[in-house]
C-alpha positions in Angstrom: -27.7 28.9 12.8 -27.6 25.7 14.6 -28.4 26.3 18.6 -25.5 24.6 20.6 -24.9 23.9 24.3 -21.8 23.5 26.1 -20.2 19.9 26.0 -20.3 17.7 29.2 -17.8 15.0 29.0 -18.1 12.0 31.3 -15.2 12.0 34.1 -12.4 10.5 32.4 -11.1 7.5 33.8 -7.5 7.8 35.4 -6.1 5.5 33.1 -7.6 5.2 29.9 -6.0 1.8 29.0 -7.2 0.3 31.6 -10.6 1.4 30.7 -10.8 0.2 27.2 -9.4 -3.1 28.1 -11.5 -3.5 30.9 -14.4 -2.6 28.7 -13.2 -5.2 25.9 -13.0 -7.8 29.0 -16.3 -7.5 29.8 -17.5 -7.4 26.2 -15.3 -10.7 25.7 -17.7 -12.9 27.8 -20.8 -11.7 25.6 -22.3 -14.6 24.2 -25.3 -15.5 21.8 -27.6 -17.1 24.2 -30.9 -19.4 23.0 -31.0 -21.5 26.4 -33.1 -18.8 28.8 -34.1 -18.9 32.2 -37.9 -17.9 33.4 -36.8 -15.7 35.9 -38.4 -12.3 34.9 -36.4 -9.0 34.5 -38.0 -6.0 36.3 -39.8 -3.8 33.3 -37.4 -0.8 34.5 -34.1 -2.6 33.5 -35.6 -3.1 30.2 -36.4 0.4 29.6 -32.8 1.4 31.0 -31.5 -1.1 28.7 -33.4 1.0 25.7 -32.7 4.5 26.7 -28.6 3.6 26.3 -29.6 2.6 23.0 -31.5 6.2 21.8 -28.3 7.6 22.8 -26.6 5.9 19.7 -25.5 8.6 16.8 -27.9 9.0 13.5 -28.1 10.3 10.1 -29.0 14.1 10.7 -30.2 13.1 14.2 -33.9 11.6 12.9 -32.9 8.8 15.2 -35.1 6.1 13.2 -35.8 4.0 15.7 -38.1 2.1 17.5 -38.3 -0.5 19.9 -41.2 -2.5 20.8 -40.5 -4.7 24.8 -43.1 -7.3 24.7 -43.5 -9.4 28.3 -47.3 -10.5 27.6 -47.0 -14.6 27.1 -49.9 -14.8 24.4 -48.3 -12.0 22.2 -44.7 -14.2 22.7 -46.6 -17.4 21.8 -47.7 -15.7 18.5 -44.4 -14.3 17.7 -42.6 -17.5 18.3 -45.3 -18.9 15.5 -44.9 -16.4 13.2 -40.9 -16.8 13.6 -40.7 -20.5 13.2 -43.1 -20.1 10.0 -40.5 -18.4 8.4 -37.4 -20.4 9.5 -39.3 -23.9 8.5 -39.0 -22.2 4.9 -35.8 -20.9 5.4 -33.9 -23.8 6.3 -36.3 -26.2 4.0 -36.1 -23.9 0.9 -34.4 -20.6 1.2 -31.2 -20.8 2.7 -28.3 -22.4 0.1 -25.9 -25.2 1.3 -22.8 -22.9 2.1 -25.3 -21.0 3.9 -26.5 -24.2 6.2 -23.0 -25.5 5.8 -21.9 -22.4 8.1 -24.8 -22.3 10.2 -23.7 -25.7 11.2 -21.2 -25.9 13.8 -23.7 -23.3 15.5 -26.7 -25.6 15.9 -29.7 -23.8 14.8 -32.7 -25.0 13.4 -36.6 -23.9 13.4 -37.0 -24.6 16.9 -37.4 -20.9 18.5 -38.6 -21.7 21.8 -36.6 -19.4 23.2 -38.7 -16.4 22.6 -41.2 -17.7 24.8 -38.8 -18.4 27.6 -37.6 -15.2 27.7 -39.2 -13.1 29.4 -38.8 -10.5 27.3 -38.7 -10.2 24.0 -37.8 -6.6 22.2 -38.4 -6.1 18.9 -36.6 -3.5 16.8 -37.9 -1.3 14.0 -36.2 1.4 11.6 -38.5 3.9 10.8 -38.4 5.1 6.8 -39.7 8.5 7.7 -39.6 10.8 10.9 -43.2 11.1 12.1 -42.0 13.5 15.2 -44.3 17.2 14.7 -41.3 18.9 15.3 -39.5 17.1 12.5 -37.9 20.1 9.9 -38.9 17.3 6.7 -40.1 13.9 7.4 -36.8 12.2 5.7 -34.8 10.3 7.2 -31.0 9.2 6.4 -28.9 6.2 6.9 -31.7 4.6 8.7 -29.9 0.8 8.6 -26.4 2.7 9.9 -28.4 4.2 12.3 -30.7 1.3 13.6 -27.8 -0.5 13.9 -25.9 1.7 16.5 -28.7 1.8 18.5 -28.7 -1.9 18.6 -25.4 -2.6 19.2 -25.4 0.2 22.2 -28.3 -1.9 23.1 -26.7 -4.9 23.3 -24.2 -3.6 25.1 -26.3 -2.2 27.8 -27.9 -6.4 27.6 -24.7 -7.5 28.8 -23.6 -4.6 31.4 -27.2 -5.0 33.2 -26.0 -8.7 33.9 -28.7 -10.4 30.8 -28.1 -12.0 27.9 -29.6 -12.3 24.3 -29.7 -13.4 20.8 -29.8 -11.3 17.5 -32.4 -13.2 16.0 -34.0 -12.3 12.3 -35.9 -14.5 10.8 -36.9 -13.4 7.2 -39.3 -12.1 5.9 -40.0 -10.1 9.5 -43.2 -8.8 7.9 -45.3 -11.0 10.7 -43.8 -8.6 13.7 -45.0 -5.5 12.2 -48.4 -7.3 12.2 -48.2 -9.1 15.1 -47.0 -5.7 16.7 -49.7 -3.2 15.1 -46.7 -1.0 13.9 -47.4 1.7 11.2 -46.9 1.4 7.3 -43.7 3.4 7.5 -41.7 1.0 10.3 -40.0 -2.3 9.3 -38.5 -5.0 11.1 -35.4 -5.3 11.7 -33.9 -7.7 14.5 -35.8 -9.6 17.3 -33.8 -9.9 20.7 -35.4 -12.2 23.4 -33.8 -10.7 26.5 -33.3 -12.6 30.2 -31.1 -14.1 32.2 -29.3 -17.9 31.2 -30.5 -21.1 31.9 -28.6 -22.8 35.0 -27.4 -25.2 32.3 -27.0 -22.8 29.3 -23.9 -23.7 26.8 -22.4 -22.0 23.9 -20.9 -22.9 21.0 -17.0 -23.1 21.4 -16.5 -20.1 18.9 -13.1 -18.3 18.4 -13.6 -14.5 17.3 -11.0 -12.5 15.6 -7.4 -11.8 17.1 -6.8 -8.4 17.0 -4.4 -8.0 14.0 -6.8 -9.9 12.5 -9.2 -6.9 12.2 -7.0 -4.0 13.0 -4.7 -1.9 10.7 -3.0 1.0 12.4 -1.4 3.8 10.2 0.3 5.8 12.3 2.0 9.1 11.2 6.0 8.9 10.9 8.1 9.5 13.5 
């Protein structure tokens, strides 16, 4: 028999509408961000930032997660090697030309500099097996599903705490699990350099999705 505890709902807002589309106005202004200020982010807001993301949902609750906040400059300076390593080769040999030919209009090349800028840099690792003692079986299920809730609760805690960032994966990530000292069973899956802009930051002028562009609605007859 599983043990249960009494549900504790958040206050519910007086007018949910208003909620959700406040909420999807706030989300609206998120934006990839490779231009980063210097100015450093208190540890604590970091760690904040993380905890909203352990909250995300996961396949039989092995929550295979982990996340690794590096501030240190040398251990930046090494990732940012190791990065542009692999993204030399990937746009020199890997990627196709519809691949490039999308990446375009974005303007990104090998130049990472950004994750020495930012003062922080948080690296993100599914685990392939749960190592907690008070696991029932080390197994673990759905661990990219459940990695990646956690990261997009993550980057929505990013963007309410007033930061910005960048989903960044350059592949192979097998240098961050070096870099990083992680175990055998963790692999990388996305690096986020976290901070605030730069005063001049810009953006690509990208349109994302209308609505009924990504919404069907089946509603029962009336």
């Amino acid at each position: 028999m599983v043990r249960t505890v009494p549900y504790a709902p958040p206050d519910a807002p007086p007018d949910a509408l208003a909620a959700a589309r406040e909420f999807h106005r706030r989300m609206a202004s998120r934006r990839s961000v490779r231009q980063f200020s210097p100015r450093p982010v208190d540890r604590a807001v970091i760690e904040a930032c993380v905890a909203a993301a352990g909250t995300a949902p996961s396949g039989a609750n092995k929550q295979p997660w982990s996340f690794v906040a590096v501030s240190d400059p040398e251990l930046k300076l090494k990732i940012r090697l190791g990065a542009e390593e692999e993204e030399r080769k990937f746009y020199a040999e890997r990627a196709t030309p519809e691949w490039l030919a999308d990446l375009a209009p974005i303007g990104t090349d090998a130049d990472k500099g950004f994750l020495e800028t930012a003062p922080w840099l948080i690296a993100v690792f599914r685990r392939m097996r749960d190592d907690r003692p008070e696991r029932a079986s080390d197994k673990v299920y759905y661990p990219v599903e459940s990695v990646g809730l956690a990261v997009g609760l993550l980057l929505a805690a990013i963007h309410h705490a007033g930061l910005v960032t960048l989903t960044h994966t350059p592949s192979p990530m097998a240098f961050l699990a070096a870099i990083l000292g992680r175990p055998a069973h963790e692999r990388p899956f996305l690096l986020l350099p976290v901070g605030y802009p730069a005063g001049d930051c810009r953006v690509p002028d990208l349109r994302r999705k209308d609505l009924d562009e990504i919404l069907v609605v089946r509603e029962a007859p009336r």
